[in-house]
C-alpha positions as CSV (number, residue, x, y, z in Angstrom):
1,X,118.9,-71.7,57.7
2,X,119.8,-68.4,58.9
3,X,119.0,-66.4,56.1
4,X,115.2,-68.3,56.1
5,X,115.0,-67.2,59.8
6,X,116.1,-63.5,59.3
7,X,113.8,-63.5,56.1
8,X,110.6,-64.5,57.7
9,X,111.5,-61.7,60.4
10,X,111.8,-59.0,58.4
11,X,108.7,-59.6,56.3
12,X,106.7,-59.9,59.4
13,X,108.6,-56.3,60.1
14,X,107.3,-54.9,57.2
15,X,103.7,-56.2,57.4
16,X,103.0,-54.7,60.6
17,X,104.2,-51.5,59.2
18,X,102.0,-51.5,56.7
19,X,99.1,-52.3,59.0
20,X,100.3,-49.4,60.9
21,X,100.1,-47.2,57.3
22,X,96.2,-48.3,57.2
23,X,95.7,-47.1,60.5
24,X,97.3,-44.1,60.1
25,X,95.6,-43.3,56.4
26,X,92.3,-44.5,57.9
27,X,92.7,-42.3,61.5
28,X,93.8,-39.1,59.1
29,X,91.1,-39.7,57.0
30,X,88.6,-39.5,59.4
31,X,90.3,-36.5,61.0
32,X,90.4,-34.0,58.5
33,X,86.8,-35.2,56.8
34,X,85.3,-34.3,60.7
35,X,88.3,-31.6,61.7
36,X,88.4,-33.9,64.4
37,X,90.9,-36.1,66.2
38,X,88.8,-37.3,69.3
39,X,87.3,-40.3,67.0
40,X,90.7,-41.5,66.0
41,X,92.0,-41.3,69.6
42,X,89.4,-43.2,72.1
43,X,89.0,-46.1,69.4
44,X,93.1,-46.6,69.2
45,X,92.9,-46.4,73.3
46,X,89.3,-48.7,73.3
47,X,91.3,-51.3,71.0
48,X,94.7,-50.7,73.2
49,X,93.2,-52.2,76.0
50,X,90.9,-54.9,74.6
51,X,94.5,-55.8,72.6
52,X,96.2,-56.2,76.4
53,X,93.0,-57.9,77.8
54,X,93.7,-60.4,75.5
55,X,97.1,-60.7,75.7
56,X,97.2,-62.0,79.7
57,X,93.9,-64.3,79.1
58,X,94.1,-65.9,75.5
59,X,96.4,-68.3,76.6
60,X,94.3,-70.0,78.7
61,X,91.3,-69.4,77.2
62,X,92.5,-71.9,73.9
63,X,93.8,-74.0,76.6
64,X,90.1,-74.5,77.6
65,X,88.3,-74.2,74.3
66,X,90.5,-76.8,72.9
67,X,89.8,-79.1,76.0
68,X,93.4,-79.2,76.7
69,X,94.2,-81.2,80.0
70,X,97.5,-81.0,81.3
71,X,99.7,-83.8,82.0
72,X,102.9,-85.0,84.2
73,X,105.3,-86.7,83.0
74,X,104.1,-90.4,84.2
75,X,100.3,-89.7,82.2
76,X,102.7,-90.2,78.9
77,X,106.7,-90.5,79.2
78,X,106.9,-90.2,75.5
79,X,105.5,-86.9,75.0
80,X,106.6,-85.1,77.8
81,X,110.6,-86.1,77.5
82,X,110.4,-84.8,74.0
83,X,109.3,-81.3,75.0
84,X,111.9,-81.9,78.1
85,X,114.7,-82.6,76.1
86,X,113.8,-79.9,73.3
87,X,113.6,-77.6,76.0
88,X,116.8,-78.0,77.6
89,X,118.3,-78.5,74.1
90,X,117.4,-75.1,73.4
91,X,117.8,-73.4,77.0
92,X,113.8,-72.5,77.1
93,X,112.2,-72.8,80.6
94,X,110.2,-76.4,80.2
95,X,106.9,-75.4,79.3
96,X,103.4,-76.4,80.6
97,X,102.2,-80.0,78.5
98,X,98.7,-81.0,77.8
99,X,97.1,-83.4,75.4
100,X,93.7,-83.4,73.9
101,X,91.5,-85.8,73.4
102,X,90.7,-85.6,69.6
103,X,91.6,-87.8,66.7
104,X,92.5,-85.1,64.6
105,X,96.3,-84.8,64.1
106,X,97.4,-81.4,65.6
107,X,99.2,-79.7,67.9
108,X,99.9,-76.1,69.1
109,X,101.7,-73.6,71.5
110,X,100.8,-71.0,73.4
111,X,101.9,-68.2,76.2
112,X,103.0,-64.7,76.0
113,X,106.6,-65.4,76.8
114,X,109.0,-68.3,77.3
115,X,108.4,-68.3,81.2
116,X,104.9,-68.5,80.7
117,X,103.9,-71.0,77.9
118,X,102.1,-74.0,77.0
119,X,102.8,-76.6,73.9
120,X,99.7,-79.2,73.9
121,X,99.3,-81.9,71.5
122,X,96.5,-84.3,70.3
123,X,95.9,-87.9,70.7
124,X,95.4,-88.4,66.8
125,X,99.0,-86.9,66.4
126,X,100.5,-89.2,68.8
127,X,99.2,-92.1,67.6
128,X,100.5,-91.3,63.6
129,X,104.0,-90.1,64.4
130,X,107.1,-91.7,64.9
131,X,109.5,-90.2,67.8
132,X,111.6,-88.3,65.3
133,X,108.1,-86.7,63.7
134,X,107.1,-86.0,67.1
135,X,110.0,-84.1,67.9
136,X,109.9,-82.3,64.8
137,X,106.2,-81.2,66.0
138,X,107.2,-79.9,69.3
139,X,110.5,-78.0,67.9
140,X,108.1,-76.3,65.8
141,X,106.1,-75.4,68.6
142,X,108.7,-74.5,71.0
143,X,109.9,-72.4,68.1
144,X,106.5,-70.3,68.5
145,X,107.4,-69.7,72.2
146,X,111.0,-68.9,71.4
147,X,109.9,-66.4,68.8
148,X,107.2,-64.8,70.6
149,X,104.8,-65.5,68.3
150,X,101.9,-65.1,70.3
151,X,102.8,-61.5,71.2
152,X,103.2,-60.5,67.7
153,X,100.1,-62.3,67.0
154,X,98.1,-60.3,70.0
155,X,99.9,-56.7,68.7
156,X,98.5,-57.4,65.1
157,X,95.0,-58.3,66.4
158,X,94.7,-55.5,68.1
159,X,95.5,-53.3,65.0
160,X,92.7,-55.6,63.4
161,X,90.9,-54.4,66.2
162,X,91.6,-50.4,65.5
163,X,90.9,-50.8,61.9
164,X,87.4,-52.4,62.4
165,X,86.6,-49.4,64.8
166,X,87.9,-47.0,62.7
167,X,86.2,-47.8,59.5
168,X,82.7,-48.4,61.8
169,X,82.8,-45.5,63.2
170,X,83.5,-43.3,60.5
171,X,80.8,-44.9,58.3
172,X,78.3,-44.0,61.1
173,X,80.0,-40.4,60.5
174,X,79.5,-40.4,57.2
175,X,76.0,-41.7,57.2
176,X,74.7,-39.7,60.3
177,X,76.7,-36.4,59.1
178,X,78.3,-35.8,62.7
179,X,79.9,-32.4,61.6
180,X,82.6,-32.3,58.6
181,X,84.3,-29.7,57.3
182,X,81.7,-29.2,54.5
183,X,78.8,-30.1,56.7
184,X,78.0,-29.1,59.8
185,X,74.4,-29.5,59.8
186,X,72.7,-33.2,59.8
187,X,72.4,-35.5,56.6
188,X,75.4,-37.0,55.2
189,X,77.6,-35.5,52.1
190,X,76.8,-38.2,49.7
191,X,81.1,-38.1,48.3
192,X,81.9,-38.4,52.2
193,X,79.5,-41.1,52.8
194,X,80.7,-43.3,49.2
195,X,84.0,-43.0,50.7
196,X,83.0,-44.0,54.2
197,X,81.4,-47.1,52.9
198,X,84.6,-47.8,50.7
199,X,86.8,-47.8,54.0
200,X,84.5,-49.4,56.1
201,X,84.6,-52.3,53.4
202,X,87.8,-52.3,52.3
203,X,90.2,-51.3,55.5
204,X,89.0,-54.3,57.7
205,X,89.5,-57.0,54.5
206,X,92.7,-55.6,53.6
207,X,93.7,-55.9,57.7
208,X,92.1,-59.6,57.6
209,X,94.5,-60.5,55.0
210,X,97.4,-58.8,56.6
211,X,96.7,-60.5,60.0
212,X,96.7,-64.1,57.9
213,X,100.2,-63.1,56.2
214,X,101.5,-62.4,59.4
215,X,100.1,-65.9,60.4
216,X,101.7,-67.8,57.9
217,X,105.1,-65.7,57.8
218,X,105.0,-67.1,61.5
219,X,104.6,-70.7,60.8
220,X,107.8,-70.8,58.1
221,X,109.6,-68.7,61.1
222,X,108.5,-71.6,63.6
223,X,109.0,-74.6,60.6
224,X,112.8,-72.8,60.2
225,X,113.2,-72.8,64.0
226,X,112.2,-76.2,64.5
227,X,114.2,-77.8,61.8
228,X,117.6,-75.5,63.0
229,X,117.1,-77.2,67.0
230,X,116.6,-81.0,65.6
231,X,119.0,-80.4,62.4
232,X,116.8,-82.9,60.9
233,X,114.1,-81.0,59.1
234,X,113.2,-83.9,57.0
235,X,111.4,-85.2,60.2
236,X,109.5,-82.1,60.3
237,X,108.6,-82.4,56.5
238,X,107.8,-85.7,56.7
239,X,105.4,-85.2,59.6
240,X,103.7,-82.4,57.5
241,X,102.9,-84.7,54.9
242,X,101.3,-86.8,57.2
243,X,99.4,-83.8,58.9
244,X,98.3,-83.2,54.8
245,X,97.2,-87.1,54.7
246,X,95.5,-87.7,57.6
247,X,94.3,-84.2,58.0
248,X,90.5,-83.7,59.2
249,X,88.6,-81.3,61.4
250,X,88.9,-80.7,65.2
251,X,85.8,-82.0,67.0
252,X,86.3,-78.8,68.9
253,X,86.6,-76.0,66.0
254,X,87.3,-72.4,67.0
255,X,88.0,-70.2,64.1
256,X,89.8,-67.0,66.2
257,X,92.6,-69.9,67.5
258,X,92.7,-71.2,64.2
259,X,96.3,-69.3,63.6
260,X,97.7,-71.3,66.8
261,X,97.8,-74.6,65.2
262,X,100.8,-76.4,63.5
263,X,98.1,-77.5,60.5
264,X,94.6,-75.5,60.1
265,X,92.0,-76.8,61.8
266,X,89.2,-75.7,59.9
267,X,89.7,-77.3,56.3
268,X,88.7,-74.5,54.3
269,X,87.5,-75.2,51.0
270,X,89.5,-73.9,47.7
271,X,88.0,-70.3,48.3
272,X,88.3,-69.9,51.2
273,X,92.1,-70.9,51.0
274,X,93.1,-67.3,50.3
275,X,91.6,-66.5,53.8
276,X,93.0,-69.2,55.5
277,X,95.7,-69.0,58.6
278,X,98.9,-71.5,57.2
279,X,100.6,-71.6,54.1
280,X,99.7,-74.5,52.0
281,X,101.5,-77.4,53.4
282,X,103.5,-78.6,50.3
283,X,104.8,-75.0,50.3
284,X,105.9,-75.6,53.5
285,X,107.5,-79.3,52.8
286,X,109.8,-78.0,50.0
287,X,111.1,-75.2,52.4
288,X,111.6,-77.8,54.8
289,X,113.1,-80.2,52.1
290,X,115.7,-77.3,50.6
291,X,116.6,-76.5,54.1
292,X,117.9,-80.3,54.6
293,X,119.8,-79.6,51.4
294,X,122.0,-76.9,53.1
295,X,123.0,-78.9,56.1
């Protein structure tokens, strides 16, 4: 269990470094084709501060595109003393519930730290879990806040963020000519400009499928979490396989707070699988299911 936990860390480690490699290649790119470093600089501070923008108001904007309403503990006992007694269980300040109406079995955290987090859950998963299930569920989320999950998830999108400038901006460069070292009159040096378009296609993809490793890396970290605070990870499994079963689309679907959810939201068709934010679910279940072996 350990080892799964530590794993999932240090893969998420090394992911973000790498993102950090694009940046870097892309920035240095761009700086020596224009013998300039003002470029790389204001877009890295421009995507600094939309990053931390973000970071103090995405919580509560999911909390309102999802139509999240919070509850106490008399609106639904059941729900509420599970998250109470998971948090307690695991020494994490009891977070903020809320329920939303939708029949689509989900459920998902959020909150940049443990003092200032949210788990919310729908009505479809209440009514298709059993209490062990449940708590399965909500370990996984609490796992989420326990990991900070949310501020890794903010730091990598706003390295998404400084790649997508990046590459923009230096495709205008190369396009407009804007002064390289081989060109410092207008019109565009065709190799820069072939190059330009290369980054400006390739850098944000490659980030897009960095940000959605570092998504599902996340979700075995908060599966392994979960199933360490219950020691039953065969509820958590088993509640999977009835996420996989009963599965359909949020009346309410937001594609940027897909990531957030314990089972994607969106349904994505066999292609776009390879884009999507959560490992495959059965993938997930034998994870679960070997873990329960080692107890």
């Amino acid at each position: 269990m350990y080892r799964a936990i530590r794993k999932n860390k240090v893969n998420t480690v090394l992911i973000i470094l790498l993102f950090l490699g694009i940046i870097g290649g892309l920035g240095a790119l761009a700086g020596y084709v224009y013998n300039s470093w003002t470029i790389v600089i204001i877009t890295i501070v421009v995507a600094t501060v939309y990053a931390l923008i973000q970071y103090f108001a995405a919580s509560s904007q999911a909390l309102m595109v999802s139509g999240a309403h919070e509850i106490r503990k008399s609106d639904n006992p059941r729900l509420y003393r599970i998250v109470e007694n998971l948090s307690i269980t695991t020494g994490t300040p009891m977070p903020k519930v809320y329920i939303i109406d939708d029949p689509a079995p989900n459920a998902f955290a959020t909150g940049r730290d443990p003092q200032h987090a949210s788990v919310a859950a729908t009505t479809g998963l209440l009514d298709i879990m059993t209490d062990s299930e449940l708590e399965g569920v909500m370990a996984h989320e609490l796992g989420h806040v326990r990991n900070y999950d949310i501020r890794v998830s903010m730091i990598v999108f706003g390295l998404v963020v400084a790649i997508g400038f990046l590459a923009d901006m230096f495709l205008r460069f190369a396009w407009f000519g804007g002064g390289n070292r081989n060109n410092n009159g207008g019109g565009g040096n065709p190799i820069v400009m072939v190059i330009g378009i290369a980054a400006m296609i390739i850098a944000p993809l490659l980030a897009t499928l960095i940000q959605l490793a570092v998504s599902r890396q996340r979700e075995y970290l908060a599966d392994a979490t979960g199933a360490l605070t219950t020691r039953h990870p065969d509820a958590l499994a088993s509640a999977l396989e009835k996420l996989a079963a009963y599965g359909r689309p949020m009346r309410r679907q937001n594609s940027s707070m897909a990531h957030l959810w314990i089972a994607d939201p969106l349904k994505p068709g066999a292609i776009a699988r390879l884009f999507a934010t959560h490992p495959p679910i059965p993938d997930r279940v034998a994870r679960l299911r070997r873990i329960g072996g080692g107890f």
